[in-house]
C-alpha positions as CSV (number, residue, x, y, z in Angstrom):
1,X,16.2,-9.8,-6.8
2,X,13.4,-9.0,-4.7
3,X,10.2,-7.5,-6.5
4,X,6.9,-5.8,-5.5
5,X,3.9,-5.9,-7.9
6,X,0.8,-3.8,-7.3
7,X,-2.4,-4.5,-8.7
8,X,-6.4,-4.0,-7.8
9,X,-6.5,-0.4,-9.1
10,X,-8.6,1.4,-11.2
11,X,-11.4,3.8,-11.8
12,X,-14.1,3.7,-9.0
13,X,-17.2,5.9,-8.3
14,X,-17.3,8.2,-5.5
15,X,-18.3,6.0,-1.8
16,X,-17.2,3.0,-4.0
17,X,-14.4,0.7,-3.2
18,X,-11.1,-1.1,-4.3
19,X,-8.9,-3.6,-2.9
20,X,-4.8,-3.4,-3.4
21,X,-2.3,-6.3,-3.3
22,X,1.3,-6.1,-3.8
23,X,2.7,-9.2,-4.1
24,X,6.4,-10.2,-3.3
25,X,8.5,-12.4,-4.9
26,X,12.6,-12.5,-4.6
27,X,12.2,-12.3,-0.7
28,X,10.1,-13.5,2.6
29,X,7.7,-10.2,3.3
30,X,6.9,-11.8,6.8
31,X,10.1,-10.2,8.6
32,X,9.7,-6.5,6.9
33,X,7.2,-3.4,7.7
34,X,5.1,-3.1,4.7
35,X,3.3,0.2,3.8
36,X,1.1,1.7,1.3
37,X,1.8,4.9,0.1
38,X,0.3,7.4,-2.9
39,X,1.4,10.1,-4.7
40,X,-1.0,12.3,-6.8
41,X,0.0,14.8,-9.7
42,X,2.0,18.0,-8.2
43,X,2.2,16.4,-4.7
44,X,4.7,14.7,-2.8
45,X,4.2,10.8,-2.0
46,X,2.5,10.2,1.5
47,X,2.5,7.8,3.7
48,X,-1.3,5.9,3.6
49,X,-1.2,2.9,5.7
50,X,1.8,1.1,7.5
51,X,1.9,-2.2,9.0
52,X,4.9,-4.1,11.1
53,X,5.7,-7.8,10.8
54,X,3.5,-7.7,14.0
55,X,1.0,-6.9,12.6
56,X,0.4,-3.3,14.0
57,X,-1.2,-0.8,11.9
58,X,-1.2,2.9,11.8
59,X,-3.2,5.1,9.5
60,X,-2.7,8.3,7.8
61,X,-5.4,10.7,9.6
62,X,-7.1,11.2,6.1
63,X,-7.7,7.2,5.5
64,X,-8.4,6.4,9.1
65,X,-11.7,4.4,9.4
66,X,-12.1,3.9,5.5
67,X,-9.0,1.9,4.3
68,X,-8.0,-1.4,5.9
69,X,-4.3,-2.8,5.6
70,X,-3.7,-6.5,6.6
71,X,-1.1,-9.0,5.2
72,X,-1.0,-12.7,4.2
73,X,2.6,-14.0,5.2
74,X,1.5,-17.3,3.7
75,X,1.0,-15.4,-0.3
76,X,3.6,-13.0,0.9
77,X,1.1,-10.6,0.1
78,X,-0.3,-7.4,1.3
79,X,-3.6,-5.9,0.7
80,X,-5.3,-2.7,1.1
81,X,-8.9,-2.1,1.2
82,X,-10.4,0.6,0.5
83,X,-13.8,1.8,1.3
84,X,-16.1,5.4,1.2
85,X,-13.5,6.3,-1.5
86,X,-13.5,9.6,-2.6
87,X,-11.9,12.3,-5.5
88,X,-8.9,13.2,-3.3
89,X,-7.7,10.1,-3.0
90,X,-6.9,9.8,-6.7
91,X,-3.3,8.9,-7.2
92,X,-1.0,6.6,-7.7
93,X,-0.3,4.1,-5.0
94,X,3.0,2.3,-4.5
95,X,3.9,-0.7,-2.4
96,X,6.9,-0.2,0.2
97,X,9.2,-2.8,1.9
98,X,11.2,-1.6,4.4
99,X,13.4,-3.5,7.1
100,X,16.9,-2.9,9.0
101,X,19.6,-5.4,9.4
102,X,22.2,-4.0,11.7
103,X,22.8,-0.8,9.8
104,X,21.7,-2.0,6.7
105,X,18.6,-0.7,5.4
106,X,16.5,-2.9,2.7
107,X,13.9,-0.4,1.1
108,X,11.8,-2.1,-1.7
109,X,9.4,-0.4,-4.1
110,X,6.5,-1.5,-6.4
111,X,5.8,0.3,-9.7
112,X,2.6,1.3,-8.6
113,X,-1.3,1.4,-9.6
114,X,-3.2,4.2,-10.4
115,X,-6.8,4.6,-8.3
116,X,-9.2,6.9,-9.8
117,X,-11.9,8.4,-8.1
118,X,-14.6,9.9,-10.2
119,X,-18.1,10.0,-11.3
């Protein structure tokens, strides 16, 4: 059974930073596009950071040039850094592993860690 565990979150001060892992166990994350994604109260989840098992990266516009996503194929791990953090991103942020065989689509999710951005 394949399994995604968050962790790294908390409550931070305005510019402060954090750093996300999600680690895998149950699979190899090397062949799948992991992504980061958050959902705050009210709002729907959105897409933060993506990254292929090439390792290319694409940001949401509102991240861009603050947060950092980079994986460790060898802790089948994934991290996400996060820097200049401020209020709005307060939410919870999930873990997503996502990759097609044939038709098949495997689509994992982590529980999630709640980031806190407040004075």
């Amino acid at each position: 059974q394949v399994q995604l565990v968050e962790s790294g979150g908390g409550l931070v001060q305005p510019g402060g930073s954090l750093r996300l892992s999600c680690v895998a166990s149950g699979t190899v994350l090397s062949a799948y596009i992991m992504g980061w994604y958050r959902q705050a109260p009210g709002k729907q989840r959105e897409l933060v950071a993506r990254i292929t098992s090439g390792g290319t990266t694409n940001y949401a516009d509102s991240v861009r040039g603050r947060f950092t996503i980079s994986r460790d194929n060898a802790k089948n791990t994934v991290y996400l850094q996060m820097n200049g953090l401020k209020p709005e991103d307060t939410a919870v942020y999930y873990c997503n592993a996502r990759r097609w065989v044939g038709a098949h689509n495997y689509n994992y999710w982590g529980q999630g860690t709640q980031v806190t951005v407040s004075s």
